[in-house]
Residue, then its C-alpha position, 0 to 999 in steps of 0.5 A: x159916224x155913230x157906232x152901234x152899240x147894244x151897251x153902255x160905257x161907264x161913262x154913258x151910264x154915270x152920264x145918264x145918273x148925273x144928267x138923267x137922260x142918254x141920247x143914243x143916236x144910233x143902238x142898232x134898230x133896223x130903217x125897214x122895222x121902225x118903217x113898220x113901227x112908222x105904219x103901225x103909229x101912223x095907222x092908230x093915228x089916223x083913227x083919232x079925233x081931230x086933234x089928238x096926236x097921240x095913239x095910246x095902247x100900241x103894244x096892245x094893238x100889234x103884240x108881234x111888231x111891238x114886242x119885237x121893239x121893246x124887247x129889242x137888245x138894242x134896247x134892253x141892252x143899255x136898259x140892264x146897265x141902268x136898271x139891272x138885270x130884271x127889266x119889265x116893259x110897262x103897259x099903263x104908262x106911256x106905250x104910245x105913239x105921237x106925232x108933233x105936227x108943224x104948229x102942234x102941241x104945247x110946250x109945258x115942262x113936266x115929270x113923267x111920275x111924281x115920285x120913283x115908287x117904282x122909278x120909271x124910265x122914258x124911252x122915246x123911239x124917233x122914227x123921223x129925225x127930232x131937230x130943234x125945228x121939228x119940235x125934239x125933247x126938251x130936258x132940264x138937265x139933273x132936274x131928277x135930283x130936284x125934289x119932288x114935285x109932291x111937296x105940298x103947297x096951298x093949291x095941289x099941283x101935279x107932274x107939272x113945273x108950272x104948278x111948283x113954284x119953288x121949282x121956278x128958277x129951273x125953267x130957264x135951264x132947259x136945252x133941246x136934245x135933237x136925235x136923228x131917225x132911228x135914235x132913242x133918247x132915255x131918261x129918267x122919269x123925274x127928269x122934267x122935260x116936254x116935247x118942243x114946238x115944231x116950227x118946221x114944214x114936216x112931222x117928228x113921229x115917235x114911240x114913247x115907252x116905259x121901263x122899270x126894274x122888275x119890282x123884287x118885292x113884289x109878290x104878286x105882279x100884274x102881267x096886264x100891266x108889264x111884261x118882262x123884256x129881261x131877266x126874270x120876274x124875281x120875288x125876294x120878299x123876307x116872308x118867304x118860308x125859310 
């Protein structure tokens, strides 16, 4: 039986560093408030193009119900044991919604950020259970310690392994993390991964975020595009007035 939990074990979090992802099948959020995050991403979705599967802009559209997520010590306690103290939720990458319905979207391996300017760490919030069937993530294992995928090549190329052929022989390395309802898996934003194909009757819904250490060089941070969940927002800059 799962434990909840609102931190990390040293072994969780070396696991974490060496693998670049941690399942959590069961940190301690509440059936009746994801069943409320459910409505909320399903409400969006309805709103979509014919198809389109991901609703962007969640915190956006509900602050109440969304902070209460991320900012939940659920999560915010495992993200201090990976990024520190200051943890900033951001609102321009990821902040999402998705629905992988049966025969939907395309797999395609692919980081999340080309490089760790800032670092970026990927939380997806399962709100039904992600099973191999119904389409659950993918990762390459350690794929974080690859380089990265801004290496220069004659044809350009992005966040895509496709694009990179000199990351060609990781391909076969990916395994799939199946994480029940209510769930979260982290990992790391260069860690090469993609949503797998459902193959099952029903949807695997989910809330994808993302977090960083608060940037203590940054003199300046943009409160339209994070909002801290923990700690503080320090400046430690060397051009303060001594």
């Amino acid at each position: 039986m799962p434990t909840t939990q609102a931190v990390l074990t040293e072994q969780q979090a070396r696991h974490y560093r060496d693998q670049g992802y941690l399942r959590l099948p069961d940190p301690g959020l509440s059936r009746d408030f994801l069943h409320d995050v459910a409505a909320l991403v399903r409400d969006r979705a309805a709103r979509l193009p014919a198809g389109q599967a991901k609703a962007y802009r969640l915190y956006q559209n509900n602050r109440a119900l969304m902070h209460q997520l991320v900012a939940h010590p659920a999560l915010t306690g495992p993200l201090t044991a990976l990024l520190g103290p200051n943890v900033v939720y951001v609102l321009n990458r990821h902040n999402q919604g998705s629905i992988n319905s049966p025969g939907g979207h395309e797999v395609r391996l692919h980081r999340d950020i080309l490089q760790p300017t800032r670092g970026l760490l990927t939380a997806v919030v399962y709100l039904e259970d992600a099973t191999v069937d119904t389409g659950c993530t993918w990762v390459i294992p350690g794929s974080h310690h690859a380089p990265y995928v801004s290496v220069p090549q004659p044809d350009g190329g992005g966040t895509w392994l496709d694009e990179h052929p000199e990351l060609a022989d990781l391909a076969d390395q990916a395994v799939p993390v199946p994480v029940p309802a209510g769930g979260v898996l982290l990992f790391d934003g260069t860690l090469f991964h993609t949503v797998g194909p459902n193959s099952g009757t029903t949807t695997r819904t989910s809330v994808v975020l993302g977090y960083r250490a608060a940037d203590e060089l940054d003199a300046h941070p943009d409160p339209d595009r994070q909002i801290v969940v923990a700690g503080e927002q320090l400046y430690r800059g060397n051009d303060r007035p001594s």
